[in-house]
N, C-alpha and C positions, 0 to 999 in steps of 0.2 A: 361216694368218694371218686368213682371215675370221672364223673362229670369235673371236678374241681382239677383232676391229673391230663385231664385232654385241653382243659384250659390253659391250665402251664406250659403246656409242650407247645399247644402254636404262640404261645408268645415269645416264645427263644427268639433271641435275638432281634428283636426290634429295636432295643436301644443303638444297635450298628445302625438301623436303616434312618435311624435320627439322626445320629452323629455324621450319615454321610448327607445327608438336607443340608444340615446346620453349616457343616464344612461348607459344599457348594455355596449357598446363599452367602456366606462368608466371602469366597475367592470371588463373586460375581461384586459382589458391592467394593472390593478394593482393586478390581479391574474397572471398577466405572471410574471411581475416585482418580486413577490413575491418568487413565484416558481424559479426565476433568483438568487433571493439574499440568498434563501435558500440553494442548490446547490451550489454555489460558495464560503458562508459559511462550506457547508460539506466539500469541493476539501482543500479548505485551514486550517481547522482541520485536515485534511488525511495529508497534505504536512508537518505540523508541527510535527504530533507524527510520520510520518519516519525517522525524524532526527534521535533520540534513538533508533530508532528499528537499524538504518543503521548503528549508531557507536556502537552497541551492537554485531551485528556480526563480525565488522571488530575488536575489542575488541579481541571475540574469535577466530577471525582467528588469529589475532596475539600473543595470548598465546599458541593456538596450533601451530604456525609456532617457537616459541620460546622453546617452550619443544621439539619438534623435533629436533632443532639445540642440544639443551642440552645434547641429548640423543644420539647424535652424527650419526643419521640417521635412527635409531633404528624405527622399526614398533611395539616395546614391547610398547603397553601403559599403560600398566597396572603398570609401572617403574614411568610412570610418573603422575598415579593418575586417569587417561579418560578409559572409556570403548568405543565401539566402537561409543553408542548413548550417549553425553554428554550434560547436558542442564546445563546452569549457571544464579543466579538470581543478577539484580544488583538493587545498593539501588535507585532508581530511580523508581525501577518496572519495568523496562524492564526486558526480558528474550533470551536467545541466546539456539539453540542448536544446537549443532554439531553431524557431522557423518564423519566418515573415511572408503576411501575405496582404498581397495590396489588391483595393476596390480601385478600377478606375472613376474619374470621374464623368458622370454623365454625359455634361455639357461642353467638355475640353481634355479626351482619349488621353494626351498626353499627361494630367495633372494626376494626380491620388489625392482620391477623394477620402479616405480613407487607409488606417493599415493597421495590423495585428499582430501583435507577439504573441507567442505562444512560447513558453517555456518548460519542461517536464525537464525535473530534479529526481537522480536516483541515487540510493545509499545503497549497499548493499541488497538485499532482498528488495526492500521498498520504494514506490515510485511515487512523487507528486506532481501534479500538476497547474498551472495558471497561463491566465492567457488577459491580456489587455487591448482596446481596440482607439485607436486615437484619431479622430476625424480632425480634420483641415476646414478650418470654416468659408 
């Protein structure tokens, strides 16, 4: 009968040292879950405000690709209102700016042979960007 009473006695209290396992592994899985839905939360705020960021540049790339046509190929911008850094605000609160940059032409320094917008669209947190390049044949 001793052997069965020294048995009992070191098993006192194990079921504590289970219940503090089971707790832990508990708080540790609804600490990840958490940090999961957080995260996934941010990615899908991020995904939403680059819609306007993204139609804000393509926006100003297509006014600058439209004054260029205007201007009938003209690198003058200043004919049509842009300096070389232009930024635009829309009612939404997004914001666009642009930048142009000209290749000269090889065989006659003065001509552009080439020119490129660049446009980046920002909303809020998020930025997009495009960029188009139009040669002069």
């Amino acid at each position: 009968m001793t052997i069965y009473s020294s048995f009992r006695t070191h098993k006192r209290g194990s079921i504590l040292v289970y219940a503090v396992i089971l707790l832990s592994l508990l708080m540790s899985s609804s600490l990840a879950l958490s940090i999961l839905a957080t995260n996934a939360n941010k990615t899908t705020r991020f995904l939403t405000d680059s819609i306007p960021a993204f139609y804000a540049a393509e926006s100003c790339l297509e006014q600058s690709l439209r004054q260029y046509v205007v201007l009938g190929g003209s690198t003058d911008l200043s004919a049509a209102g842009f300096s070389d850094q232009d930024i635009a605000n829309f009612q939404n609160g997004a914001t666009c700016k642009r930048q142009f940059q000209y290749t000269p032409d090889r065989t006659n320094p003065a001509k552009t042979a080439s020119m490129t917008i660049s446009a980046r669209g920002s909303y809020k947190q998020a930025s997009e960007g495009l960029s188009v390049t139009v040669t002069r044949p």
